[in-house]
C-alpha positions as a Markdown table, in Angstrom:
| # | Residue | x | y | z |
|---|---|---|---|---|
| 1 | Unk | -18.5 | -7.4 | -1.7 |
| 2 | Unk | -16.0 | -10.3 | -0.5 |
| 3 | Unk | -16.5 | -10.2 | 3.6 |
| 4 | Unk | -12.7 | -10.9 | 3.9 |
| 5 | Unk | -11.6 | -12.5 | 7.4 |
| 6 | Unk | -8.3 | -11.4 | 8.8 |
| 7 | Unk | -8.6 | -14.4 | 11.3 |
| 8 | Unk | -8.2 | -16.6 | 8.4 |
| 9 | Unk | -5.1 | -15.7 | 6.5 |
| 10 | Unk | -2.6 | -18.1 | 5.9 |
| 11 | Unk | 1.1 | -17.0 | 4.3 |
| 12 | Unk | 3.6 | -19.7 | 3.0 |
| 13 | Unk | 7.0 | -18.1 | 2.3 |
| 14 | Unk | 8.6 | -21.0 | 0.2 |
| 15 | Unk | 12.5 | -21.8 | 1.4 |
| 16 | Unk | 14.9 | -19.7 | -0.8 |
| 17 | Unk | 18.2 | -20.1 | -2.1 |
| 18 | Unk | 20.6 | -17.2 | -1.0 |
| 19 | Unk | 20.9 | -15.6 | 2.7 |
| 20 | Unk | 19.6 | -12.2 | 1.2 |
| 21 | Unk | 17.9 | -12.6 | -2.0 |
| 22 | Unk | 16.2 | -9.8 | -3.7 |
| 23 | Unk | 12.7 | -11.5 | -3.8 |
| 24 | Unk | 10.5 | -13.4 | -2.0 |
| 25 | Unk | 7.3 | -15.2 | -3.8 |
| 26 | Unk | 4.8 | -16.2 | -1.2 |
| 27 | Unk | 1.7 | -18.0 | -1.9 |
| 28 | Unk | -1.2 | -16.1 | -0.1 |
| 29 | Unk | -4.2 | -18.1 | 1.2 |
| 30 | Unk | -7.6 | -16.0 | 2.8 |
| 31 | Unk | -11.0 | -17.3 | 3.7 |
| 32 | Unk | -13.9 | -15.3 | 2.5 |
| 33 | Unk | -17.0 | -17.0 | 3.6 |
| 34 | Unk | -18.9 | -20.7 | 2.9 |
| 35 | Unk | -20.3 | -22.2 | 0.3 |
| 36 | Unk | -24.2 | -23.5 | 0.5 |
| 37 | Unk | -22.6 | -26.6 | 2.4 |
| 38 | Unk | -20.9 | -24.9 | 4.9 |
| 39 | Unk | -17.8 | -25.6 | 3.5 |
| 40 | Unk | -15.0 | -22.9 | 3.8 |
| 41 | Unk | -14.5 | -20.6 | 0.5 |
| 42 | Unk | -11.3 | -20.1 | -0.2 |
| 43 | Unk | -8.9 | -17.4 | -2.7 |
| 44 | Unk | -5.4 | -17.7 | -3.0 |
| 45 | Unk | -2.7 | -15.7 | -4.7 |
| 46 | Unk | 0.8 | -15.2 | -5.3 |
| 47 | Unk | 3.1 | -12.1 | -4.6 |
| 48 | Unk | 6.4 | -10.9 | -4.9 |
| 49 | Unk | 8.0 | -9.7 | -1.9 |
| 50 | Unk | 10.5 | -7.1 | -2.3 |
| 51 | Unk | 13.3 | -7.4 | 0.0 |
| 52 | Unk | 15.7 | -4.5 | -0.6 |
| 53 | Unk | 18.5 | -6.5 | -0.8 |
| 54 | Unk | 20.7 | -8.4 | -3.6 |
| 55 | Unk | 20.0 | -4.8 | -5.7 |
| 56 | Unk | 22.2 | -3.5 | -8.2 |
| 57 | Unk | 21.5 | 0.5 | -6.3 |
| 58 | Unk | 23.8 | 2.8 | -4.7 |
| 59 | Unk | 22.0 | 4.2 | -1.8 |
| 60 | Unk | 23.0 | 7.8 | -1.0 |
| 61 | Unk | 22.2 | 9.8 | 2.1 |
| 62 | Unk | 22.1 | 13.8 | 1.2 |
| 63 | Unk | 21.0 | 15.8 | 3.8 |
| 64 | Unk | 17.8 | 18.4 | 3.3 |
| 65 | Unk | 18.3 | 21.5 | 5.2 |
| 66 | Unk | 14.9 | 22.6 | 6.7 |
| 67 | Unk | 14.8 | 26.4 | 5.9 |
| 68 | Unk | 11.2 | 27.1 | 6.6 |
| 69 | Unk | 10.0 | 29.2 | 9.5 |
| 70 | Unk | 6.4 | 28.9 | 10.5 |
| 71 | Unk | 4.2 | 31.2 | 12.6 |
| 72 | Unk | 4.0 | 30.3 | 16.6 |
| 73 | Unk | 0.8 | 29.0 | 16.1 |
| 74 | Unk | -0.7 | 26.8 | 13.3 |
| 75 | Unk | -1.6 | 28.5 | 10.2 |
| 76 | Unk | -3.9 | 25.8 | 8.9 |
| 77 | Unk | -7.3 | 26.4 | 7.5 |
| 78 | Unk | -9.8 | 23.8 | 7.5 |
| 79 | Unk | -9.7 | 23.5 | 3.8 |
| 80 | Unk | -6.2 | 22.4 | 3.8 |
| 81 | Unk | -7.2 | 19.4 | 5.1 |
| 82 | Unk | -10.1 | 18.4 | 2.3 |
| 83 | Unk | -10.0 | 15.4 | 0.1 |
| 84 | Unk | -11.8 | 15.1 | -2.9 |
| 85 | Unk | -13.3 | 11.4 | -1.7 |
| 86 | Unk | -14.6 | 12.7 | 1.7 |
| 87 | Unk | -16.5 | 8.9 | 1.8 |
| 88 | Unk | -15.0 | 7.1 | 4.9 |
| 89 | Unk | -11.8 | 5.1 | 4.6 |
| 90 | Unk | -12.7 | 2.1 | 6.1 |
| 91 | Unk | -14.5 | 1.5 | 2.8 |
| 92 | Unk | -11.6 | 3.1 | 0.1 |
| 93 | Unk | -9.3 | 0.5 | 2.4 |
| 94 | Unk | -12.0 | -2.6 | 2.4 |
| 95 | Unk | -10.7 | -4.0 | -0.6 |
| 96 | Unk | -6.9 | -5.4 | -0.5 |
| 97 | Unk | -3.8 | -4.5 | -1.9 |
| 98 | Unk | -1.5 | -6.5 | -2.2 |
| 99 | Unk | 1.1 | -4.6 | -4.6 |
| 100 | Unk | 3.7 | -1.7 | -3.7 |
| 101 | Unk | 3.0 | 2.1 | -3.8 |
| 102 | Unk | 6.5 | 2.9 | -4.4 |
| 103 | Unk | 8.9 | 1.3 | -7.1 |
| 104 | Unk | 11.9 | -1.2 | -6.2 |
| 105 | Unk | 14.4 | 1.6 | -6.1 |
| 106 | Unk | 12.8 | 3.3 | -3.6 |
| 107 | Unk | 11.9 | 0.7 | -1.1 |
| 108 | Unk | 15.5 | -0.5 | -1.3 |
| 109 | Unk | 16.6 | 2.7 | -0.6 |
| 110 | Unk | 14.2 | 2.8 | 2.8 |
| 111 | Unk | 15.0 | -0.8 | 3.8 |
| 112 | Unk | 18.7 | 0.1 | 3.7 |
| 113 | Unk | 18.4 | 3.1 | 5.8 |
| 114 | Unk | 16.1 | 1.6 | 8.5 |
| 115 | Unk | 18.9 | -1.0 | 8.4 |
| 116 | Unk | 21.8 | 1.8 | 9.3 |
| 117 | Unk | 19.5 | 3.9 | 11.4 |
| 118 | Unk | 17.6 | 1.6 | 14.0 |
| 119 | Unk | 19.0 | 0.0 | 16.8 |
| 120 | Unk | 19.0 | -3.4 | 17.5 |
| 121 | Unk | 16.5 | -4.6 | 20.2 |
| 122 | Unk | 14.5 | -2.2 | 19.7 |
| 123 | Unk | 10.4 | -2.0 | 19.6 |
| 124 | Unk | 9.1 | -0.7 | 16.5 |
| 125 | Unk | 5.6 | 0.9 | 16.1 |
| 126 | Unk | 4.7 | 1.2 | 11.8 |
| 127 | Unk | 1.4 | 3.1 | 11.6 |
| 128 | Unk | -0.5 | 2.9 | 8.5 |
| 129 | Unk | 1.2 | -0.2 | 7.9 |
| 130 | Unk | -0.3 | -2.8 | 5.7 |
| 131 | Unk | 1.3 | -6.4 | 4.3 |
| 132 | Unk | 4.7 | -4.6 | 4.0 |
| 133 | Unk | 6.7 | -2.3 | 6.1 |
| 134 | Unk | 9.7 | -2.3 | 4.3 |
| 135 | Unk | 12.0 | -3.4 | 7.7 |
| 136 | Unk | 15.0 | -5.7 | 6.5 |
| 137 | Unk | 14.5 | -9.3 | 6.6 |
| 138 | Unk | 16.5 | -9.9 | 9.9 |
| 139 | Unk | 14.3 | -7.7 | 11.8 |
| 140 | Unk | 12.0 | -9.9 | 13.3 |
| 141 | Unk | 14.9 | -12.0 | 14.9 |
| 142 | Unk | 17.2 | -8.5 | 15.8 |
| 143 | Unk | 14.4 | -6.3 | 17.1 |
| 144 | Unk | 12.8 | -6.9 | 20.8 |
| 145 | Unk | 9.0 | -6.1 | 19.2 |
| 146 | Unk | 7.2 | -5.1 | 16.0 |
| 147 | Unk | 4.4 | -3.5 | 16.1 |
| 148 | Unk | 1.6 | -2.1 | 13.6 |
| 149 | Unk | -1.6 | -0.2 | 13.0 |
| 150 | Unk | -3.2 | 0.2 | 9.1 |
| 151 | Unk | -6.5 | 0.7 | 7.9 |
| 152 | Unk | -7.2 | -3.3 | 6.9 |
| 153 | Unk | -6.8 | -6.4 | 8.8 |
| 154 | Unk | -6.5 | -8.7 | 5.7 |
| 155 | Unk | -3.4 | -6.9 | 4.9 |
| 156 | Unk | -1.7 | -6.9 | 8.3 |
| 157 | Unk | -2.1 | -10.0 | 8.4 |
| 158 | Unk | -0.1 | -11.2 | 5.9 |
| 159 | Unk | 2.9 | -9.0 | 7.5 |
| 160 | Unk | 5.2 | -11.8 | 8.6 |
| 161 | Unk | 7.2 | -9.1 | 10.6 |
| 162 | Unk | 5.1 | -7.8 | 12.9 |
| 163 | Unk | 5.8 | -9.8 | 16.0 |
| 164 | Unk | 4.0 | -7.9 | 18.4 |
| 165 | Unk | 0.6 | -8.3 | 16.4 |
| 166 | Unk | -1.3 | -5.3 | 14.6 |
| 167 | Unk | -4.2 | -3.2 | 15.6 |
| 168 | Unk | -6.8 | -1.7 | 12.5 |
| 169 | Unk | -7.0 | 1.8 | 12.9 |
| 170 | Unk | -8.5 | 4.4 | 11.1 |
| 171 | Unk | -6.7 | 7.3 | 12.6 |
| 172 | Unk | -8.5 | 9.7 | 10.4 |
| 173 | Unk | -11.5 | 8.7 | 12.5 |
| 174 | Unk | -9.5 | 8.5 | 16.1 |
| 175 | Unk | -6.1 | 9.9 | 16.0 |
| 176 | Unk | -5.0 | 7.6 | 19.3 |
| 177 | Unk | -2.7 | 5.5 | 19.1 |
| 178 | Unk | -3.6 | 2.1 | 20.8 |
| 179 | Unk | -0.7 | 1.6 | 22.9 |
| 180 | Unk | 0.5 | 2.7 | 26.2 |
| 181 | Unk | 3.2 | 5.5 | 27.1 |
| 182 | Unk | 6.8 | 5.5 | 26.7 |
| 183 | Unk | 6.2 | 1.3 | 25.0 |
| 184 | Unk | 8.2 | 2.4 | 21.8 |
| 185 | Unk | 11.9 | 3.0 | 20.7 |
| 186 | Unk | 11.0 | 3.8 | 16.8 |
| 187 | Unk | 8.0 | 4.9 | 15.4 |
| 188 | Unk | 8.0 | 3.9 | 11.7 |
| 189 | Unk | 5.4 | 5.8 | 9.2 |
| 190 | Unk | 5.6 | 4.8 | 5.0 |
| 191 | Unk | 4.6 | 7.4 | 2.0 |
| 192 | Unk | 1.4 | 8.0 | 4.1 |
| 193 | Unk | 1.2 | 11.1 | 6.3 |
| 194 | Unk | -0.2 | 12.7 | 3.2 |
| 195 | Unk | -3.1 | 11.0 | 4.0 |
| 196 | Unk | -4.1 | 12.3 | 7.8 |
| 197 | Unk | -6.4 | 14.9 | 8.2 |
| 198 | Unk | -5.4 | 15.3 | 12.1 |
| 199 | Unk | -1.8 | 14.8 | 11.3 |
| 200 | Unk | -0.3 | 17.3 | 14.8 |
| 201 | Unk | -2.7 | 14.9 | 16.9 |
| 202 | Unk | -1.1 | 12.0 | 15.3 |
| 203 | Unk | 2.1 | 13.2 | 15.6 |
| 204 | Unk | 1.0 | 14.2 | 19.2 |
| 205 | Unk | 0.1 | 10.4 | 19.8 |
| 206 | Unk | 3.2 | 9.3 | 18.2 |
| 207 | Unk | 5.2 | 11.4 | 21.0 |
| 208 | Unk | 3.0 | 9.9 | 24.0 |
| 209 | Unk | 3.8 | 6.3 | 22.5 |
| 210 | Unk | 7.7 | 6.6 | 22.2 |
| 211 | Unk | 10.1 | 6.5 | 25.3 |
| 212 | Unk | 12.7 | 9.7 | 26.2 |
| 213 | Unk | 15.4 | 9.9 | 23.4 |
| 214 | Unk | 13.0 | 7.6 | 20.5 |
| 215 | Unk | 12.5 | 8.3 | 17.2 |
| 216 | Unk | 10.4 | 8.6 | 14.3 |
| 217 | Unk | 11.1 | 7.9 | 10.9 |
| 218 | Unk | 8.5 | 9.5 | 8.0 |
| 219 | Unk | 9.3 | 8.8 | 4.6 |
| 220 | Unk | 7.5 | 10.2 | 1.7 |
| 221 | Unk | 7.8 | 9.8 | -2.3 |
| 222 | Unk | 5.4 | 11.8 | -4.7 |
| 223 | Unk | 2.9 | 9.4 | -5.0 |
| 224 | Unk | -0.2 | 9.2 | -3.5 |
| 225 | Unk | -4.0 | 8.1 | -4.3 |
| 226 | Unk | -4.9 | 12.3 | -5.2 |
| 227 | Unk | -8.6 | 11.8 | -4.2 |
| 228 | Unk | -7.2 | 10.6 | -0.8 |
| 229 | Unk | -4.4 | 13.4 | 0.1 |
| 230 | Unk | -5.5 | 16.4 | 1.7 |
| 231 | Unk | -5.9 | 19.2 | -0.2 |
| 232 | Unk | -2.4 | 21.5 | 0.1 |
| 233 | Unk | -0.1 | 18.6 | -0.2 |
| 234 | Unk | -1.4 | 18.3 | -3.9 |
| 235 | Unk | 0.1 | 22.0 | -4.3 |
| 236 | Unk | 2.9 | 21.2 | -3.2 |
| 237 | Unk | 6.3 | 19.9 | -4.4 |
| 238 | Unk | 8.5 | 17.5 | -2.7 |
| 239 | Unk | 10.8 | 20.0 | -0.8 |
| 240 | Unk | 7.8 | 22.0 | 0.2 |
| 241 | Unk | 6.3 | 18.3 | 1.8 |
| 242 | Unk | 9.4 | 18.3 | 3.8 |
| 243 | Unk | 8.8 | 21.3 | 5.3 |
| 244 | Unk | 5.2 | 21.0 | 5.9 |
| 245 | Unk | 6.1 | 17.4 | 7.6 |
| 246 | Unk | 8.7 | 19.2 | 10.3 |
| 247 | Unk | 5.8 | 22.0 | 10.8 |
| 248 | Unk | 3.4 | 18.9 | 12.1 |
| 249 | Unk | 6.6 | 17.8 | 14.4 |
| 250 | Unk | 6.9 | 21.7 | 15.4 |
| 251 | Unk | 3.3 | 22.0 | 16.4 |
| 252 | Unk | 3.1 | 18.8 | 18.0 |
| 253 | Unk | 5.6 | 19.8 | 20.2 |
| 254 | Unk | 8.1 | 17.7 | 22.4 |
| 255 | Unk | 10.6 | 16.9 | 19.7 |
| 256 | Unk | 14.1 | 17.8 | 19.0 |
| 257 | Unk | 14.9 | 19.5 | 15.6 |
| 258 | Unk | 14.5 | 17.6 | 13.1 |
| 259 | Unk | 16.5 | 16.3 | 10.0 |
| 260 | Unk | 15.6 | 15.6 | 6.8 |
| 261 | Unk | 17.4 | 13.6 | 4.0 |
| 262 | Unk | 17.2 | 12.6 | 0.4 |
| 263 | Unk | 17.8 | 8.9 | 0.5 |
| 264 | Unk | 17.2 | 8.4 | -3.4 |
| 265 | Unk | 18.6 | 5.5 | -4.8 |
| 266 | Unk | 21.1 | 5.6 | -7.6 |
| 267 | Unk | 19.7 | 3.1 | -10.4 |
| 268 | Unk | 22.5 | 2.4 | -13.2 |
| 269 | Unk | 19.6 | 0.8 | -15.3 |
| 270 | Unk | 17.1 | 3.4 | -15.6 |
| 271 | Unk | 17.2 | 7.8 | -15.8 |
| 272 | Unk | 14.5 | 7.8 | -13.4 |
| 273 | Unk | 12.7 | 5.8 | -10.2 |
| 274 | Unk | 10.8 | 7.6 | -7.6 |
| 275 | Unk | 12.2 | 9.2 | -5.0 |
| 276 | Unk | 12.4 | 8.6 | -1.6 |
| 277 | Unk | 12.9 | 11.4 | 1.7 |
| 278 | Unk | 12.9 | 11.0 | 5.3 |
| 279 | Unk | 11.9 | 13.5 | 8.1 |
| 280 | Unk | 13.4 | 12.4 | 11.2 |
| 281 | Unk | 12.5 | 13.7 | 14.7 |
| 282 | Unk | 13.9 | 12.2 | 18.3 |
| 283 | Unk | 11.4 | 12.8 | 21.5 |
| 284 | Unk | 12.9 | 15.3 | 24.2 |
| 285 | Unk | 14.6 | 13.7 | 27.0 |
């Protein structure tokens, strides 16, 4: 197995043409080692950046009401929290990946609403972040701090937004956040709570870590790695995750109620891209 270094990651985002184009191909540079000689081996790579912009989508906001009611204490059984690869992340995560987990459609549709929904100066926390987090390209020059924590260091890395640095973190080992209290306005998470197996204490951690009156922002599709998501989210369907993502908010306490949307994009050139909802909860003042 490659012994990646995240120390040694070099991204060169070429000049491009338009003020808000709808790609971005970057050439990716990482280090992996030396040769017999001592000489440095390297890898390189080219991706295409999606940038949610320049799209052909309509990008409608349809509120979800939240209808479940849950029991005053959690009614959660150990078994709802099994995956069939019980092997630790850190090695399902070792490997890179540079791609998307959603389709075009549906990161446009995210980018747009973090766009219309998150304050400027703000500082942004993504957790389970990785080479993307989907933030519009002005972010980095309009927000006061960004902030992440994912599973591989190669991958943050090459995240050219995050101006505050990242922090690898495996919070289905340690479900703390590694960040003081009250140091965020936003808390940003991407198509991945499906994927804790402590998911109140996160959520918990994520209330600690935002100030009075912050936010979080969960989105979710219906994809997933299935050996990797916990057990009853695989019996589920995508209203029923909605519901099941306010009950973590609910248990975790300390939020107001929360609000959920269908921001699914309209595509005029296809009958179907993946779908894309938000659970949004603000901390108590």
């Amino acid at each position: 197995m490659l012994a990646l270094d995240p120390e040694s990651c070099n991204a060169k985002q070429p000049s491009v043409g338009t003020e808000n184009p709808r790609y971005i191909e970057r050439d990716l540079e990482m280090k992996y080692g030396e040769d017999s000689k001592g000489n440095p081996r390297t890898r390189g790579m080219l991706v295409r950046r999606l940038t949610g912009d320049s799209t052909p989508y309509d990008f409608p906001v349809n509120p979800v009401r939240l209808v479940k009611e849950w029991p005053s204490e959690p009614p959660f059984k150990p078994e709802d929290f099994f995956r069939a690869d019980q092997i630790d992340d850190s090695s399902f995560y070792t490997v890179p990946r540079l791609n998307y987990h959603i389709d075009e459609p549906a990161v446009a549709s995210l980018t747009q609403y973090y766009r219309n929904n998150i304050p400027k100066k703000s500082d942004l926390l993504d957790i389970c972040s990785s080479w993307v987090s989907h933030y519009p390209l002005e972010f980095p020059k309009t927000m006061n701090k960004i902030c992440a924590t994912g599973m591989n260091g190669l991958e943050l890395g090459f995240n050219d937004q995050l101006t505050g640095g990242f922090k690898v973190k495996d919070l289905n080992v340690d479900a703390t956040l590694p960040y003081d209290d009250n140091s965020f306005d936003v808390v940003t998470c991407v198509v991945s709570i499906d994927y804790l197996i402590y998911p109140i204490q996160v959520v918990k951690e994520i209330h600690r870590v935002l100030r009075p009156g912050g936010k979080v922002i969960v989105s979710q599709s219906n994809r997933c790695f299935p050996s990797k998501a916990i057990a009853m989210w695989l019996k589920m369907n995508d209203r029923q995750h909605l519901e099941l993502i306010n009950a973590y908010f609910q248990y975790a306490g300390g939020f107001e109620p929360r609000k959920a949307f269908d921001i699914t994009a309209n595509d005029p050139t296809t009958t179907y891209n993946d779908p894309m909802f938000i659970v949004e909860a603000v901390k108590s003042k």
